[in-house]
C-alpha positions in Angstrom: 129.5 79.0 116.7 130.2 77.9 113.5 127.3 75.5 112.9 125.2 78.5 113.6 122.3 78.6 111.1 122.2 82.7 109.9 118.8 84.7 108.6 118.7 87.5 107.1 115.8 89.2 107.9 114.4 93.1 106.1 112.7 94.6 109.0 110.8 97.6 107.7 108.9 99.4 111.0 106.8 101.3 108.4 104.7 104.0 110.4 102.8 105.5 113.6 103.0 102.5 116.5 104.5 100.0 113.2 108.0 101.9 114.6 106.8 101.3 117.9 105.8 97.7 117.7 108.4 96.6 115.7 111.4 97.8 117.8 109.5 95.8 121.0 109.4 92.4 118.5 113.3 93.1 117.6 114.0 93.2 121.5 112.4 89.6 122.2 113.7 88.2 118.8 117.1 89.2 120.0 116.3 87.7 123.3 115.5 84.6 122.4 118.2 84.2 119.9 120.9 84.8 123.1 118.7 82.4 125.0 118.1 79.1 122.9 121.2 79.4 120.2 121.5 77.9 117.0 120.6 80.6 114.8 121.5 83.7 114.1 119.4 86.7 113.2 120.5 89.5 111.0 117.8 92.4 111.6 118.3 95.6 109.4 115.6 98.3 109.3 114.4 99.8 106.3 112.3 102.9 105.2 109.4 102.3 103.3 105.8 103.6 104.3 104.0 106.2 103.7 105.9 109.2 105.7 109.0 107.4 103.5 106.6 108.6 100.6 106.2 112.3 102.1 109.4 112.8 102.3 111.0 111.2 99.2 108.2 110.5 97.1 108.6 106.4 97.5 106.7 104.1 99.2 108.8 101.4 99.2 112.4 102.7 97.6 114.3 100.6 95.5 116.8 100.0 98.1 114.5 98.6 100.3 113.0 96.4 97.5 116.6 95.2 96.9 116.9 94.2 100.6 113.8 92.4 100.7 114.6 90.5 97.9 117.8 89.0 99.1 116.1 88.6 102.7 115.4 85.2 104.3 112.1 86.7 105.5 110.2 90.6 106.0 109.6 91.5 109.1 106.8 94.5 108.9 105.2 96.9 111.6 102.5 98.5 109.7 102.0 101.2 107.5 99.5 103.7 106.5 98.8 107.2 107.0 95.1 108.6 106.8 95.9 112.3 105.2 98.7 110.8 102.9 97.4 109.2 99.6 97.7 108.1 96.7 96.5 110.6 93.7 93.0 108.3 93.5 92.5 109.0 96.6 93.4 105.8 98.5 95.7 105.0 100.8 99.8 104.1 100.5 100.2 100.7 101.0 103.2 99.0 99.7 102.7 95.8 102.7 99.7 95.3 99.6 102.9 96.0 97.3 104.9 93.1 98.7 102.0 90.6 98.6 102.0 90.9 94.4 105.6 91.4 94.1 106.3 88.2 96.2 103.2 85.9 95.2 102.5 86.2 98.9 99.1 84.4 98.2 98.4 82.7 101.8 97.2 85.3 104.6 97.2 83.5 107.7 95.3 85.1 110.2 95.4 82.6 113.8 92.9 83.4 116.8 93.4 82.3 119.4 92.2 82.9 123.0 94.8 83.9 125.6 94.6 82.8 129.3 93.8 85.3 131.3 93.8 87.5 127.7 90.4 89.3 127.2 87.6 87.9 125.2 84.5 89.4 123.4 82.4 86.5 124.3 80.9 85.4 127.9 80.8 81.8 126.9 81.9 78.7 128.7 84.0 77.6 125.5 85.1 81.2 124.3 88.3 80.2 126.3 88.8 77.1 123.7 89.1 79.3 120.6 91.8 78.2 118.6 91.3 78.7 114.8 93.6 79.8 112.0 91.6 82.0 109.2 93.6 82.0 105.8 93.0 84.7 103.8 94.0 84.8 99.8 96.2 87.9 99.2 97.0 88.8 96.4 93.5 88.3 94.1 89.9 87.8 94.5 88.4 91.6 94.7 91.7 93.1 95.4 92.9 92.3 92.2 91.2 95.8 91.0 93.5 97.7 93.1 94.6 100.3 90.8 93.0 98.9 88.4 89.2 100.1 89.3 87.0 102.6 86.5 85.2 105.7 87.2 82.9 106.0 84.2 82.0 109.7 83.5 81.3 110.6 87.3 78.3 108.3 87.4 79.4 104.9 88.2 82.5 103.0 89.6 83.2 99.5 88.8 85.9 97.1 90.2 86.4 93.2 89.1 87.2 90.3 91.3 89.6 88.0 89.8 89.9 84.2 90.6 92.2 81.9 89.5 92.9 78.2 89.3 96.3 78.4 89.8 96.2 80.4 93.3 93.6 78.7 94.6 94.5 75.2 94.1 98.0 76.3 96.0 95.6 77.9 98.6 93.9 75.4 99.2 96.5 72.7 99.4 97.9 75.2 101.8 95.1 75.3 104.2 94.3 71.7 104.2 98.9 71.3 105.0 97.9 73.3 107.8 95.3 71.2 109.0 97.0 68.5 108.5 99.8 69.8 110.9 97.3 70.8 113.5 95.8 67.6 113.5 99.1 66.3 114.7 98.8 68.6 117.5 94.9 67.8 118.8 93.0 70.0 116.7 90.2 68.5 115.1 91.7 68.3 111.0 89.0 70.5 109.2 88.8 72.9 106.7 86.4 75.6 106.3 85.3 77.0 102.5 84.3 80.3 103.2 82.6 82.0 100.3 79.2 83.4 98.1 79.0 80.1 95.9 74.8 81.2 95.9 75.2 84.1 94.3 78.7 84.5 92.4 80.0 82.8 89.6 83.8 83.1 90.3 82.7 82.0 93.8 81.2 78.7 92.4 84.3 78.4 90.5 86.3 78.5 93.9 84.0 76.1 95.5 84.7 73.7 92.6 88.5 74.1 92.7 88.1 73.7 96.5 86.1 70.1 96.4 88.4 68.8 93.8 91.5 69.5 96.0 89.6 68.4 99.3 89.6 65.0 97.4 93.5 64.8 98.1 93.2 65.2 101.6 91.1 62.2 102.9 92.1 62.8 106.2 91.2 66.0 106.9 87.1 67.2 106.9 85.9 69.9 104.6 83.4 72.0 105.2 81.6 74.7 103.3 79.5 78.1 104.3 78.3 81.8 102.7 80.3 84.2 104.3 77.2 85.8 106.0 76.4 82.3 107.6 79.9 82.3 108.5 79.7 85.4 109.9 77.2 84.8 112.4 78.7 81.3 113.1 82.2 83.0 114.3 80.0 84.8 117.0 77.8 81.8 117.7 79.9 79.4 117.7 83.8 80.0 116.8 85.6 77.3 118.8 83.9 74.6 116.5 86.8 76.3 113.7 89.8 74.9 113.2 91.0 76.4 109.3 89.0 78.0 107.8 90.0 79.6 104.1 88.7 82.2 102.0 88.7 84.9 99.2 91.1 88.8 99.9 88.4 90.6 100.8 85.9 88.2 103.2 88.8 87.8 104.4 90.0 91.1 105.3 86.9 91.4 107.0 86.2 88.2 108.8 90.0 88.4 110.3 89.1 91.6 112.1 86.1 90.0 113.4 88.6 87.0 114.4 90.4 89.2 116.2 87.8 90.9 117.8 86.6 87.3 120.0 90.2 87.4 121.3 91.2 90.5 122.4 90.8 92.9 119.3 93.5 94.1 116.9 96.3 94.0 119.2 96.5 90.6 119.8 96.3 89.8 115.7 99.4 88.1 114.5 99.3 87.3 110.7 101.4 86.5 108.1 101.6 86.6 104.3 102.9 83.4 102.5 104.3 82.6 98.8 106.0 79.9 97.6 109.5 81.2 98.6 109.1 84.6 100.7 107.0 85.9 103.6 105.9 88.6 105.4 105.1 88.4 108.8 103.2 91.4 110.7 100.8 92.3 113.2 97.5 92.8 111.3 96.8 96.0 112.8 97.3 99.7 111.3 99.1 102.6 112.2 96.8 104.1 114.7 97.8 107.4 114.7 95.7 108.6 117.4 98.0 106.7 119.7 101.2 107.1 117.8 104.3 108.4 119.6 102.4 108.1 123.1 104.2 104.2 123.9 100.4 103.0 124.3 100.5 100.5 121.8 100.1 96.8 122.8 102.7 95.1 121.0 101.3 91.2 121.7 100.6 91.1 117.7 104.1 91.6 116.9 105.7 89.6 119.3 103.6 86.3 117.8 104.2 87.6 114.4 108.0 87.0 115.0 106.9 83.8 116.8 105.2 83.2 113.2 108.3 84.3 111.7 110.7 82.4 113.5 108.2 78.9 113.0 108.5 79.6 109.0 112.0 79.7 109.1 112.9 76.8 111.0 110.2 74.8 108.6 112.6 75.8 105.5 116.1 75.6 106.6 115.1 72.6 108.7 116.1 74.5 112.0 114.7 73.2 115.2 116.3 75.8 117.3 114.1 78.6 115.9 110.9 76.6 116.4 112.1 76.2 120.0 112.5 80.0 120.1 109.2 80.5 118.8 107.9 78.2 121.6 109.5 80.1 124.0 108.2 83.2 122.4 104.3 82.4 123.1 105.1 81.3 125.9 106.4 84.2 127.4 103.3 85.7 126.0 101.1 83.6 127.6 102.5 83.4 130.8 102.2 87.6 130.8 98.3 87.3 130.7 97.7 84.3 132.7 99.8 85.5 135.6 98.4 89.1 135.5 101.5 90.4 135.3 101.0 92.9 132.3 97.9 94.7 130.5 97.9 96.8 127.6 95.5 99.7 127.8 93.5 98.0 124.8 92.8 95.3 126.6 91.8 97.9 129.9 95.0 97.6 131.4 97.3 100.6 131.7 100.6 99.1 130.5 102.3 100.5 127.8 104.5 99.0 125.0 107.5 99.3 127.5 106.2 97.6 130.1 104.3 94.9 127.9 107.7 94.1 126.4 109.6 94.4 129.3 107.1 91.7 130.9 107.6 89.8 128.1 111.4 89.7 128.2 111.4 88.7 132.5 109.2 85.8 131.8 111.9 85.3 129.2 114.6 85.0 131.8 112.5 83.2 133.8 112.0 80.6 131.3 
């Protein structure tokens, strides 16, 4: 069709059950691209990764650099590989890579509970958990990466960085996004999470975050220490609707996130800039699993919902929304209707199965 919208999309499967995961995503994106119309996707894999280092001494070649910048949007399985490192001794990470090169400076991590989908909590309301944590990426105490000093054996020092720039565009991110959700029934509030008590550069990110809160009238702003916040995502986590924060609280409070609603399997995220994105499941490589077809590849399959949503906000392409839609519903439909379970969710379907559930409800739809 020649009004057909087309988007170029670097997929780079990375490493362990990244291939794994990936290759099930590609299968439903495909899918739903037959299905609704309107768009066309051009998937290409690239290497990159750390076994792409092993083997050829990059982690992200400049090939596949080349590819993602000319792409509409990344498409990433994960990467990592515990006994391959770096010369410092950490890991190889070029997903981190991507992030600087792109600006990539929003982390959106959602949670959300599935029906029928497991949950951490034996709560009336854990079922109403619906929150989207947002995650800087590309500063706050990961700005030392690489960049940290090992003074004579006896003491290690690393900086957090935070800037006005980034986090006024954060913010005014977040509080977009509550906005939008507002729209939708969610209750338009926007959670500071952060160590304002204790940290200087945190008080400095409190007071870029009140003075952009001011823009937003419409939306409520909340703030809370990251411990407090901590124990409220146990206590009480379907009171959240955004909540925003600096790299590495939120590294740690996404896990936790994801943890209420199924664990690491279920954790779609994405990485946003002003004019690229990545969009991955937030889990690793897990090599204990690798190669086996255990891996639940629900993260992945919402990720390229996530992907699909982004792209039809920029090129102004309802069809791809509508594919998204259909995505997580698909998704949802598996769990409520019992008709799939991953084995990390104490089920004993595999990623073949998982996907090919999610491709019958698909065909149902």
């Amino acid at each position: 069709m020649t009004n057909e919208v087309a988007f170029e999309v670097c997929v780079l499967p990375g490493d362990g059950i990244g291939v794994e995961v990936t290759e099930a995503a590609l299968e439903v994106l495909r899918a739903v691209e037959a299905k609704v119309g309107g768009f066309r996707l051009q998937l290409t894999n690239h290497p990159a990764g750390a076994f792409c280092h092993r083997d050829t001494g990059e982690a992200l070649p400049a090939a596949t650099q080349a590819a993602a910048d000319r792409a509409d949007a990344i498409l990433l399985g994960a990467m990592g590989q515990p006994e391959i490192r770096n010369a410092d001794g950490t890991e190889i990470a070029p997903q981190l890579d991507l992030r600087f090169r792109y600006g990539l400076y929003a982390g959106v991590r959602p949670c959300r509970a599935l029906s029928g989908g497991p949950l951490a909590l034996r709560h009336p309301r854990a079922a109403e958990i619906d929150f989207v944590l947002i995650r800087e990426s590309t500063e706050g105490l990961f700005a030392s990466r690489g960049k940290g000093e090992l003074i004579d054996d006896r003491e290690a020092r690393d900086t957090q960085v935070i800037t006005r720039a980034t986090s006024e565009r954060l913010f005014d991110f977040a509080f977009g996004l509550a906005e939008r959700r507002k729209t939708q029934g969610r209750p338009g509030k926007v959670t500071l999470v952060d160590k304002a008590n204790v940290f200087r550069s945190f008080a400095f990110f409190r007071k870029v975050f009140d003075e952009r809160a001011a823009r937003f009238p419409g939306i409520a702003a909340e703030r809370l220490y990251v411990d407090a916040c901590a124990l409220d995502l146990v206590r009480r986590p379907w009171e959240f609707d955004v909540l925003v924060t600096e790299n590495m609280f939120g590294d740690i409070l996404s896990d936790l996130a994801a943890g209420l609603v199924g664990g690491m399997g279920f954790a779609a995220s994405a990485d946003i800039g002003d004019a690229n994105a990545v969009f991955q499941p937030a889990h690793g490589t897990a090599p204990d699993i690798a190669g086996q077809g255990k891996a639940n590849p629900t993260a992945a399959l919402l990720s390229a919902a996530m992907m699909l949503d982004w792209l039809a906000e920029r090129k102004n392409v309802a069809a791809a929304a509508q594919a998204a839609r259909l995505i997580e519903k698909a998704v949802g439909a598996v769990f409520a209707g019992g008709r799939a379970r991953p084995f990390d969710a104490g089920g004993r379907d595999g990623t073949r199965a998982m996907t090919d559930a999610v491709l019958a409800e698909l065909g149902r739809g």
